[in-house]
N, C-alpha and C positions, 0 to 999 in steps of 0.2 A: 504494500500500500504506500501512497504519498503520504508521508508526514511532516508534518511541521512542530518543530518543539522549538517554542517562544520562551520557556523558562529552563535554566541551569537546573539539571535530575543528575541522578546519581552515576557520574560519568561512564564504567564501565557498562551501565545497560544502555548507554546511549549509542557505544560501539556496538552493543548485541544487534540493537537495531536496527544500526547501519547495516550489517550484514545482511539482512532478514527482506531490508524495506527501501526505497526511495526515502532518505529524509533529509529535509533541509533544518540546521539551527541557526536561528532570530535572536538571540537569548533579550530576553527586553528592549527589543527594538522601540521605535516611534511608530505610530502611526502609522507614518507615510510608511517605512519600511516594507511594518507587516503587510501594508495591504499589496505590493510589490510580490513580496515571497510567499505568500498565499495564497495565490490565484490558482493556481494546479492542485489543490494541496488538498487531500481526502479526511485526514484526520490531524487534529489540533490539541497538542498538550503545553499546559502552561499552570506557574504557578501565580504567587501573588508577584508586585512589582510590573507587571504590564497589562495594561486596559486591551480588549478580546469588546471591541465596540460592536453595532450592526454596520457601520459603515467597513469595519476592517472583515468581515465577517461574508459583507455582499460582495465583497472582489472572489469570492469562491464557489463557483456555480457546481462544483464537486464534493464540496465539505459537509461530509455526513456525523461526523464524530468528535465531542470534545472530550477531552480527557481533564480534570484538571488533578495535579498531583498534590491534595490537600485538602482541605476543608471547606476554606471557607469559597465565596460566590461573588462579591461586591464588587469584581471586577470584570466581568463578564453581562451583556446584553441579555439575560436572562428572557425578554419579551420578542427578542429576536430568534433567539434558541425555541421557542417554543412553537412562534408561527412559521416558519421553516421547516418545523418538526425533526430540530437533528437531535443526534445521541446528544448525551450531556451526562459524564459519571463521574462522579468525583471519589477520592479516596481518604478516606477521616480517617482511619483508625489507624496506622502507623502515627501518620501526625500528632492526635492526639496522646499517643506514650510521651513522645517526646516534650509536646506542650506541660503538659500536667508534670512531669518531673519538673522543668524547668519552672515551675512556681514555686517551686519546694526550694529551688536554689536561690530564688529570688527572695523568696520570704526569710529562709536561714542566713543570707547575706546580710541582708538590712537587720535583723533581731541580732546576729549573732557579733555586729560590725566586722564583718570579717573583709570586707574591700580598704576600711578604714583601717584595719589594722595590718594590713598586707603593705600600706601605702606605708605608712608610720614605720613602719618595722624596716623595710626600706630603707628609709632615710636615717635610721640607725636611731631610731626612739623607742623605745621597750615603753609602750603605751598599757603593759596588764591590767594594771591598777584603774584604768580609767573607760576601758570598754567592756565593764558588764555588761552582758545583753540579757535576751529571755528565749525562757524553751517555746517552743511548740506544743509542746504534750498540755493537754488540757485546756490550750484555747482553741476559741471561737474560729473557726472555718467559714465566713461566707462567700458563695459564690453567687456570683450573678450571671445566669444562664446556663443552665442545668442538660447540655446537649451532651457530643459526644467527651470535650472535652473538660466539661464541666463536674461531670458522672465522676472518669476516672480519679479529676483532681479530689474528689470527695472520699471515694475509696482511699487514695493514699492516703488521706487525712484522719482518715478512721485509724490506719495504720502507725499513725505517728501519736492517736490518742488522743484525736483533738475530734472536738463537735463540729458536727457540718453541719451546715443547715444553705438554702437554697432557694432561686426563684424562677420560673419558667414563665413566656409569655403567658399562656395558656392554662393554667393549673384546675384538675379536677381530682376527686380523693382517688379515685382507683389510680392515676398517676402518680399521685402523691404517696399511696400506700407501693407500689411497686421502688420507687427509688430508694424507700424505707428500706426496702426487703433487701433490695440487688445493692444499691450504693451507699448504705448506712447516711443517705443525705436526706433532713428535715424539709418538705418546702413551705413555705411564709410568704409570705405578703415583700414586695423590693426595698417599704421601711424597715420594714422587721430586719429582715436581711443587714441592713447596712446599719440600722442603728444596733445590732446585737454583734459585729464581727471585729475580733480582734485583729482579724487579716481576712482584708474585702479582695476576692478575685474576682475579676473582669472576665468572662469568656461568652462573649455575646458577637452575631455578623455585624457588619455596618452597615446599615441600612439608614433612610430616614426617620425610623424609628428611634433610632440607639445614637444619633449622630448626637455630642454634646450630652448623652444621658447621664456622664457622670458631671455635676459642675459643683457650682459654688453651693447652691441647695442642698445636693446631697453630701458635700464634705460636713455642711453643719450638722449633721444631722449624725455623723459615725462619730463612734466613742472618742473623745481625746486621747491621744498617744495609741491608736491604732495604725496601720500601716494600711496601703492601698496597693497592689499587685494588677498591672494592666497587659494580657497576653492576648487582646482582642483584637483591634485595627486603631490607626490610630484615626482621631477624633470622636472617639470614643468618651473618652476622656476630655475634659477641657484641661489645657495643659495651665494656662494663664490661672483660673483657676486653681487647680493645685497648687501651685509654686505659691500662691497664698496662703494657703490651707497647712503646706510645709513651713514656710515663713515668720507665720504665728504662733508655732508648737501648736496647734489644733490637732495634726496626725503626725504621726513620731518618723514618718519613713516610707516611702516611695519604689517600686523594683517596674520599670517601664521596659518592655521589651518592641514595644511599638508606640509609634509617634506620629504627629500632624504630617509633621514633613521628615521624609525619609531621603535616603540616598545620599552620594558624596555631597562633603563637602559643606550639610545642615548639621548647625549645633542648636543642639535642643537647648529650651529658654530654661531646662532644670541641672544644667549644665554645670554650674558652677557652688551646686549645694551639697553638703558632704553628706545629707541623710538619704539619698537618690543614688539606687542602683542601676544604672541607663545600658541596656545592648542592641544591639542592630538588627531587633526582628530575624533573630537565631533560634527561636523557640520551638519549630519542626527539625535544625538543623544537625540531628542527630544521623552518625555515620547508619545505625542499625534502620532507623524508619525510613532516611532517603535509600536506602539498599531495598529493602521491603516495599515501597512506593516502586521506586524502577520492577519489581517483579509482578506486583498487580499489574502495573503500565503493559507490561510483556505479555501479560494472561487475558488481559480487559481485548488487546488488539487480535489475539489468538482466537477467542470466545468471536469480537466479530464478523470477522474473515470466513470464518466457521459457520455463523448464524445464518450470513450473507450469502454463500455458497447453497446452502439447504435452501434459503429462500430461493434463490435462481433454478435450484435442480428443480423443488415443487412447480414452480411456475413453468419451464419448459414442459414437464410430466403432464399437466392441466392443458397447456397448447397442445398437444402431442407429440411434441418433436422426438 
Protein backbone atom coordinates (compact mmCIF):
# COMPACT_ATOMS: atom_id res chain seq x y z
CA UNK A 1 0.00 0.00 0.00
CA UNK A 2 0.86 3.93 -0.28
CA UNK A 3 1.77 5.23 2.97
CA UNK A 4 2.38 8.38 4.28
CA UNK A 5 3.74 8.64 7.97
CA UNK A 6 3.46 12.42 8.93
CA UNK A 7 4.74 11.67 12.41
CA UNK A 8 8.34 10.32 13.87
CA UNK A 9 7.10 6.16 15.16
CA UNK A 10 9.31 3.83 16.23
CA UNK A 11 12.06 3.92 13.60
CA UNK A 12 12.84 0.23 13.17
CA UNK A 13 9.03 -0.47 12.14
CA UNK A 14 9.34 2.22 9.81
CA UNK A 15 12.19 0.27 7.84
CA UNK A 16 9.66 -2.86 8.32
CA UNK A 17 7.52 -0.88 6.34
CA UNK A 18 9.58 0.39 3.98
CA UNK A 19 10.13 -3.15 2.96
CA UNK A 20 6.58 -4.26 2.85
CA UNK A 21 4.91 -0.86 1.33
CA UNK A 22 5.40 2.28 -0.83
CA UNK A 23 5.99 4.88 1.93
CA UNK A 24 6.76 8.35 1.89
CA UNK A 25 7.82 10.24 5.51
CA UNK A 26 6.58 14.05 6.04
CA UNK A 27 7.57 13.99 9.79
CA UNK A 28 5.56 17.25 10.77
CA UNK A 29 5.52 19.00 7.62
CA UNK A 30 3.21 22.20 6.91
CA UNK A 31 0.51 22.38 5.27
CA UNK A 32 1.43 23.09 2.07
CA UNK A 33 3.88 20.12 2.28
CA UNK A 34 1.51 17.53 3.36
CA UNK A 35 -0.81 18.38 0.98
CA UNK A 36 2.02 17.86 -1.97
CA UNK A 37 3.04 14.27 -0.56
CA UNK A 38 -0.27 13.01 -0.08
CA UNK A 39 -1.84 13.17 -3.12
CA UNK A 40 -1.16 9.38 -4.08
CA UNK A 41 -1.07 8.38 -0.66
CA UNK A 42 -3.76 5.30 0.48
CA UNK A 43 -3.05 5.20 4.13
CA UNK A 44 -2.15 8.03 6.75
CA UNK A 45 -0.31 7.61 10.14
CA UNK A 46 0.54 10.53 12.38
CA UNK A 47 0.94 11.41 15.71
CA UNK A 48 0.25 14.77 17.65
CA UNK A 49 2.51 18.00 16.47
CA UNK A 50 1.00 18.18 12.86
CA UNK A 51 -2.67 19.20 11.88
CA UNK A 52 -4.32 16.10 9.24
CA UNK A 53 -6.91 19.26 8.02
CA UNK A 54 -9.83 18.50 5.22
CA UNK A 55 -8.03 20.61 3.09
CA UNK A 56 -4.63 18.43 3.59
CA UNK A 57 -6.95 15.48 3.44
CA UNK A 58 -8.83 16.52 -0.12
CA UNK A 59 -5.45 16.41 -2.00
CA UNK A 60 -6.08 12.46 -1.67
CA UNK A 61 -8.77 11.12 -3.82
CA UNK A 62 -7.18 7.54 -2.62
CA UNK A 63 -6.92 7.90 1.11
CA UNK A 64 -8.92 5.21 2.74
CA UNK A 65 -7.07 4.94 6.11
CA UNK A 66 -5.91 6.97 9.02
CA UNK A 67 -3.96 5.43 11.60
CA UNK A 68 -3.18 7.63 14.29
CA UNK A 69 -0.30 6.30 16.77
CA UNK A 70 -1.83 7.58 20.20
CA UNK A 71 -4.80 8.70 21.69
CA UNK A 72 -5.72 11.59 21.53
CA UNK A 73 -7.80 13.22 18.03
CA UNK A 74 -7.72 17.37 18.32
CA UNK A 75 -5.60 17.33 15.41
CA UNK A 76 -7.37 15.67 12.98
CA UNK A 77 -10.79 16.95 10.77
CA UNK A 78 -12.68 14.48 12.58
CA UNK A 79 -16.00 15.90 10.36
CA UNK A 80 -14.11 15.27 7.33
CA UNK A 81 -13.06 11.71 8.22
CA UNK A 82 -16.49 10.88 8.73
CA UNK A 83 -18.23 12.37 5.56
CA UNK A 84 -15.72 10.79 3.35
CA UNK A 85 -16.32 7.64 5.32
CA UNK A 86 -12.47 6.66 5.68
CA UNK A 87 -10.94 4.39 8.32
CA UNK A 88 -9.90 6.21 11.37
CA UNK A 89 -8.17 3.88 14.22
CA UNK A 90 -6.37 5.17 16.76
CA UNK A 91 -4.06 3.25 19.20
CA UNK A 92 -4.49 4.22 23.24
CA UNK A 93 -3.39 1.67 25.16
CA UNK A 94 0.51 1.45 24.76
CA UNK A 95 0.36 5.35 25.05
CA UNK A 96 -1.50 5.38 27.93
CA UNK A 97 1.25 2.94 30.04
CA UNK A 98 3.55 5.37 29.31
CA UNK A 99 1.31 8.58 30.18
CA UNK A 100 0.13 7.20 33.48
CA UNK A 101 3.75 6.25 34.73
CA UNK A 102 4.99 9.59 33.65
CA UNK A 103 2.50 11.30 36.25
CA UNK A 104 3.87 9.20 38.90
CA UNK A 105 7.37 10.99 37.81
CA UNK A 106 5.88 14.02 37.68
CA UNK A 107 4.12 14.09 40.87
CA UNK A 108 7.39 12.26 42.83
CA UNK A 109 9.50 15.18 41.21
CA UNK A 110 7.67 18.07 42.57
CA UNK A 111 6.61 16.33 46.24
CA UNK A 112 9.94 14.77 46.47
CA UNK A 113 12.18 18.08 45.08
CA UNK A 114 14.17 15.89 43.51
CA UNK A 115 14.88 18.27 40.00
CA UNK A 116 15.67 20.84 42.82
CA UNK A 117 17.99 18.91 44.50
CA UNK A 118 19.77 17.32 41.47
CA UNK A 119 20.34 21.11 40.51
CA UNK A 120 21.78 22.19 44.14
CA UNK A 121 23.70 19.06 44.45
CA UNK A 122 25.37 20.09 41.25
CA UNK A 123 26.58 23.12 42.10
CA UNK A 124 28.11 21.51 45.14
CA UNK A 125 25.30 22.40 47.89
CA UNK A 126 24.37 19.48 50.10
CA UNK A 127 20.68 21.11 50.23
CA UNK A 128 19.29 17.70 52.84
CA UNK A 129 18.24 19.68 55.43
CA UNK A 130 16.03 21.88 53.49
CA UNK A 131 14.11 19.61 50.98
CA UNK A 132 11.64 17.72 52.89
CA UNK A 133 9.14 16.66 50.79
CA UNK A 134 5.96 14.35 51.15
CA UNK A 135 4.82 10.66 50.31
CA UNK A 136 2.20 9.75 48.14
CA UNK A 137 0.89 6.87 50.12
CA UNK A 138 -2.29 8.08 51.47
CA UNK A 139 -3.15 11.03 49.40
CA UNK A 140 -5.69 12.31 47.53
CA UNK A 141 -5.40 11.02 43.68
CA UNK A 142 -7.73 13.22 41.51
CA UNK A 143 -8.16 12.90 38.15
CA UNK A 144 -9.81 14.78 35.61
CA UNK A 145 -11.17 12.55 32.83
CA UNK A 146 -11.51 9.12 33.72
CA UNK A 147 -10.65 7.52 29.80
CA UNK A 148 -8.04 5.30 28.89
CA UNK A 149 -5.47 7.06 30.60
CA UNK A 150 -7.06 8.38 33.38
CA UNK A 151 -8.27 4.53 34.58
CA UNK A 152 -4.78 3.38 34.48
CA UNK A 153 -3.30 6.53 36.26
CA UNK A 154 -5.84 5.45 39.13
CA UNK A 155 -4.87 1.95 39.25
CA UNK A 156 -1.38 2.95 39.93
CA UNK A 157 -2.48 5.18 42.45
CA UNK A 158 -4.27 2.55 44.31
CA UNK A 159 -0.83 0.88 44.06
CA UNK A 160 1.01 3.49 45.64
CA UNK A 161 -1.96 3.73 48.42
CA UNK A 162 -3.30 6.73 47.68
CA UNK A 163 -7.27 7.41 47.11
CA UNK A 164 -8.42 8.16 43.70
CA UNK A 165 -11.23 9.60 43.14
CA UNK A 166 -12.47 10.96 39.56
CA UNK A 167 -14.72 12.64 36.92
CA UNK A 168 -16.06 11.67 33.59
CA UNK A 169 -18.15 13.95 31.15
CA UNK A 170 -20.93 11.60 31.35
CA UNK A 171 -21.32 9.83 34.74
CA UNK A 172 -24.13 7.23 35.51
CA UNK A 173 -23.95 4.66 38.76
CA UNK A 174 -23.52 1.48 36.61
CA UNK A 175 -20.34 3.50 35.35
CA UNK A 176 -19.58 4.66 38.33
CA UNK A 177 -19.81 1.24 40.00
CA UNK A 178 -17.61 -0.40 37.32
CA UNK A 179 -14.59 1.85 37.71
CA UNK A 180 -15.01 1.14 41.58
CA UNK A 181 -14.65 -2.53 40.69
CA UNK A 182 -11.95 -2.46 37.61
CA UNK A 183 -9.90 0.95 38.77
CA UNK A 184 -10.31 1.28 42.42
CA UNK A 185 -11.35 5.11 41.14
CA UNK A 186 -14.39 7.08 43.10
CA UNK A 187 -16.38 9.27 40.56
CA UNK A 188 -17.73 12.80 41.82
CA UNK A 189 -18.83 15.73 40.63
CA UNK A 190 -15.38 18.05 38.67
CA UNK A 191 -15.78 20.30 42.22
CA UNK A 192 -15.41 17.47 44.29
CA UNK A 193 -12.69 16.36 42.26
CA UNK A 194 -10.60 19.28 42.51
CA UNK A 195 -11.53 20.66 45.79
CA UNK A 196 -10.63 17.12 47.41
CA UNK A 197 -7.19 16.21 45.58
CA UNK A 198 -3.95 16.48 46.92
CA UNK A 199 -2.58 15.96 43.38
CA UNK A 200 -5.04 17.10 40.52
CA UNK A 201 -4.26 15.16 37.15
CA UNK A 202 -5.35 16.50 33.98
CA UNK A 203 -6.05 13.73 31.37
CA UNK A 204 -8.97 15.04 29.22
CA UNK A 205 -8.86 15.61 24.75
CA UNK A 206 -8.84 19.26 23.67
CA UNK A 207 -11.60 20.19 22.50
CA UNK A 208 -14.00 23.35 22.99
CA UNK A 209 -15.06 22.00 25.70
CA UNK A 210 -11.83 21.48 27.91
CA UNK A 211 -10.04 24.47 26.18
CA UNK A 212 -9.05 26.84 29.26
CA UNK A 213 -11.20 24.40 31.61
CA UNK A 214 -8.46 24.52 34.17
CA UNK A 215 -8.02 28.47 35.15
CA UNK A 216 -8.14 30.83 37.70
CA UNK A 217 -11.60 29.48 39.12
CA UNK A 218 -10.61 26.32 39.44
CA UNK A 219 -7.06 26.82 41.10
CA UNK A 220 -9.35 28.70 43.93
CA UNK A 221 -11.15 26.22 44.45
CA UNK A 222 -8.05 23.17 45.20
CA UNK A 223 -6.71 22.66 48.49
CA UNK A 224 -3.64 25.13 49.35
CA UNK A 225 -0.24 23.59 48.91
CA UNK A 226 -1.78 20.92 46.42
CA UNK A 227 0.05 20.39 43.36
CA UNK A 228 -1.50 20.34 39.68
CA UNK A 229 -0.14 17.49 37.14
CA UNK A 230 -1.06 18.41 33.24
CA UNK A 231 -0.51 15.36 30.67
CA UNK A 232 -3.40 16.44 28.60
CA UNK A 233 -2.89 19.13 25.52
CA UNK A 234 -1.97 22.15 26.01
CA UNK A 235 -4.60 24.97 26.65
CA UNK A 236 -5.96 22.83 28.64
CA UNK A 237 -4.75 24.50 31.28
CA UNK A 238 -4.48 28.38 31.56
CA UNK A 239 -0.85 28.72 31.96
CA UNK A 240 -1.10 32.80 33.00
CA UNK A 241 -3.34 31.41 35.24
CA UNK A 242 -1.34 29.13 37.02
CA UNK A 243 1.82 30.92 37.30
CA UNK A 244 -0.56 32.91 39.80
CA UNK A 245 -1.89 30.23 41.54
CA UNK A 246 2.05 29.15 41.97
CA UNK A 247 3.05 32.66 42.62
CA UNK A 248 0.92 33.17 45.66
CA UNK A 249 1.79 29.78 47.49
CA UNK A 250 -2.05 28.93 46.77
CA UNK A 251 -0.61 25.37 45.04
CA UNK A 252 2.71 24.01 46.28
CA UNK A 253 3.85 22.79 42.70
CA UNK A 254 3.39 22.39 39.01
CA UNK A 255 4.66 18.89 36.63
CA UNK A 256 3.59 20.28 33.00
CA UNK A 257 4.23 17.98 30.26
CA UNK A 258 2.23 19.91 27.64
CA UNK A 259 1.80 23.51 26.99
CA UNK A 260 0.04 26.49 24.84
CA UNK A 261 2.84 26.76 22.65
CA UNK A 262 5.17 23.89 21.88
CA UNK A 263 8.10 23.30 19.61
CA UNK A 264 11.62 24.86 19.34
CA UNK A 265 12.64 27.58 20.43
CA UNK A 266 9.03 28.52 23.08
CA UNK A 267 9.81 29.18 26.63
CA UNK A 268 7.07 28.59 28.67
CA UNK A 269 5.80 31.62 30.87
CA UNK A 270 6.49 28.97 34.16
CA UNK A 271 9.96 28.82 33.05
CA UNK A 272 11.72 30.53 35.48
CA UNK A 273 9.84 29.02 38.94
CA UNK A 274 11.75 26.54 40.94
CA UNK A 275 8.33 24.78 42.17
CA UNK A 276 7.52 23.66 38.19
CA UNK A 277 8.51 20.48 36.68
CA UNK A 278 8.21 21.44 32.68
CA UNK A 279 9.18 18.49 29.77
CA UNK A 280 8.55 18.42 26.10
CA UNK A 281 5.34 16.56 25.64
CA UNK A 282 7.52 13.14 26.39
CA UNK A 283 4.75 11.41 28.17
CA UNK A 284 3.89 8.50 25.28
CA UNK A 285 7.76 8.78 24.65
CA UNK A 286 8.53 5.51 26.20
CA UNK A 287 11.02 3.20 24.07
CA UNK A 288 8.51 -0.15 25.11
CA UNK A 289 4.91 1.77 23.94
CA UNK A 290 6.44 3.42 20.70
CA UNK A 291 7.81 -0.28 19.96
CA UNK A 292 4.21 -1.69 20.74
CA UNK A 293 2.42 1.36 18.72
CA UNK A 294 4.90 0.49 15.54
CA UNK A 295 3.43 -3.35 15.98
CA UNK A 296 -0.21 -2.47 16.04
CA UNK A 297 0.67 0.05 13.05
CA UNK A 298 2.06 -3.37 11.21
CA UNK A 299 -1.12 -5.55 12.32
CA UNK A 300 -3.81 -2.55 11.84
CA UNK A 301 -2.25 -2.34 7.83
CA UNK A 302 -2.00 -6.26 7.60
CA UNK A 303 -5.81 -6.67 9.03
CA UNK A 304 -6.76 -4.05 6.18
CA UNK A 305 -5.13 -5.30 3.00
CA UNK A 306 -6.69 -8.47 4.22
CA UNK A 307 -10.32 -7.13 4.95
CA UNK A 308 -9.96 -5.31 1.58
CA UNK A 309 -8.99 -8.28 -0.45
CA UNK A 310 -12.18 -10.47 0.90
CA UNK A 311 -14.04 -7.52 0.03
CA UNK A 312 -12.98 -7.59 -3.62
CA UNK A 313 -12.95 -11.43 -3.97
CA UNK A 314 -16.97 -11.31 -2.44
CA UNK A 315 -17.77 -8.64 -4.94
CA UNK A 316 -16.03 -10.24 -8.11
CA UNK A 317 -17.99 -13.91 -6.67
CA UNK A 318 -21.60 -11.77 -6.76
CA UNK A 319 -20.48 -10.24 -10.43
CA UNK A 320 -19.53 -13.71 -11.53
CA UNK A 321 -16.24 -13.21 -12.64
Amino acid sequence: MRLLIASSIHPPKVEALKKEHDVVCAFNAKEDVLKEVIKDREVLIFRSGVQITAEVMACAPDLKLLIRAGSGFDNVDLDYVKERGLGFIRIPEPGAKAVSEMAFGLMLALSRNIVNGDKLWRAGRWAKKELTGYLLTKKTLGIIGCGNIGTRTAKLGDAWGMRAIGCVENPTPPRGKEMMEKSHVELMDFDQVVAQSDYLCIHVPKNEKTLNLIDKSVFEKMKKGSYLVNLARGGVVNETDLREALLSGHLAGAGMDVHEKEGEGNISPLADLDNVVLTPHIGAQAYDSQEEIGDRIHEIINDFMAKASEEATTEATVAGV
